[in-house]
C-alpha positions in Angstrom: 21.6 35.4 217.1 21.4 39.3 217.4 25.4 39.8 217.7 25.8 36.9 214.8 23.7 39.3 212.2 24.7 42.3 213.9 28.5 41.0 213.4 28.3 39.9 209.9 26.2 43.3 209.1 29.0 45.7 210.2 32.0 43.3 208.1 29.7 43.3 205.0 28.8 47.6 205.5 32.7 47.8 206.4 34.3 45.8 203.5 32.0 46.6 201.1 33.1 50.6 200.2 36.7 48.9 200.5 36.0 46.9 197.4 33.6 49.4 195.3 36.4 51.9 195.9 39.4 50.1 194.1 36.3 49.4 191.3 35.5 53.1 190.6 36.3 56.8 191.5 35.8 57.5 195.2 32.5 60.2 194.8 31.0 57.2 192.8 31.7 54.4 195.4 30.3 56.6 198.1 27.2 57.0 196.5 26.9 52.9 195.6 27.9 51.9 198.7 25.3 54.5 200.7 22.3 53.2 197.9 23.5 49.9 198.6 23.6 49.7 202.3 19.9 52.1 202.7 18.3 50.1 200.2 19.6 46.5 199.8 21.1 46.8 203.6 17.8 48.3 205.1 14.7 49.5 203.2 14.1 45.9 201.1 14.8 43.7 204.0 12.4 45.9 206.5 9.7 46.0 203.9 9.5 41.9 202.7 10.1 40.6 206.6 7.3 43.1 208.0 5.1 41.7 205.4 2.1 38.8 205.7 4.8 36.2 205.2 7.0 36.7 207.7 6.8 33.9 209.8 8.0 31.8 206.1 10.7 34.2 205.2 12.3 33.6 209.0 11.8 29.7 208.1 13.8 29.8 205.1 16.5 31.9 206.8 17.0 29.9 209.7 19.3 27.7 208.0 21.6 30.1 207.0 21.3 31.9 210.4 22.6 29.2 212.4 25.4 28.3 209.7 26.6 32.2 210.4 26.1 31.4 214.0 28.6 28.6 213.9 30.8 29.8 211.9 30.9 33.6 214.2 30.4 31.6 217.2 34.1 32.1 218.6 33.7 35.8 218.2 30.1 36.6 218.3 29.2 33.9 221.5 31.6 35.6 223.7 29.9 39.3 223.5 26.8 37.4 223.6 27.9 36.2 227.0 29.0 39.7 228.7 25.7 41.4 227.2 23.4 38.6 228.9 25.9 39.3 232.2 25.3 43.3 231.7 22.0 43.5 230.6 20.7 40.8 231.6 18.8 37.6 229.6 15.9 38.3 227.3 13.1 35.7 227.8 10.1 35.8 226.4 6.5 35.7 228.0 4.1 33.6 226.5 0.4 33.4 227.4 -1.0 29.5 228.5 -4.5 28.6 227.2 -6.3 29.9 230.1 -4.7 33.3 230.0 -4.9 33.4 226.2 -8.9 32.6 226.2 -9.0 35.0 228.9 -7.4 37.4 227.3 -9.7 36.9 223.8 -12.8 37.3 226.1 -11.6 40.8 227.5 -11.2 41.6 224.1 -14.1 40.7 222.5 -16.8 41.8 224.8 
């Protein structure tokens, strides 16, 4: 999943100053396409995912995730592949009951 958005992130930052530039003067397209990737590319998406809805917004992007997963897949799967191989495959820990109860005890004493 990482390399899919990290894949279609760099073709949409890459082909986007290709298109604003054949739209308007070049000093102009730079500074549309450095608003447009710090703002709409960065600052907007960090600030409504960090929020108290996260957990939703991820929900209703799933879809669309795995669609660009699919459709990436013969590019995107492959690098996922030798990155697992290099660095090894990122699992996550979770807590069981008894750990997490445990855990909420230490805390709350």
């Amino acid at each position: 999943m990482l390399v899919t958005l990290m894949f279609i992130n760099a073709i949409v930052m890459e082909t986007l100053p290709i298109y604003v530039d054949k739209m308007v003067p070049e000093l102009l397209a730079i500074s549309i396409c450095v608003f447009l990737e710090l703002i709409v590319g960065e600052v907007v998406p960090m600030a409504v995912c960090s929020g108290p809805k996260q957990v939703r917004i991820a929900e209703l992007c799933a879809p669309g995730v795995s669609l660009l997963m699919w459709i990436t897949s013969p590019v995107s799967w492959p690098i996922g592949q030798v990155l697992d191989k290099l660095l090894g495959e990122h699992t996550v820990d979770r807590f069981n009951n008894a750990e997490l109860k445990a855990l909420i005890m230490l805390h709350s004493e």
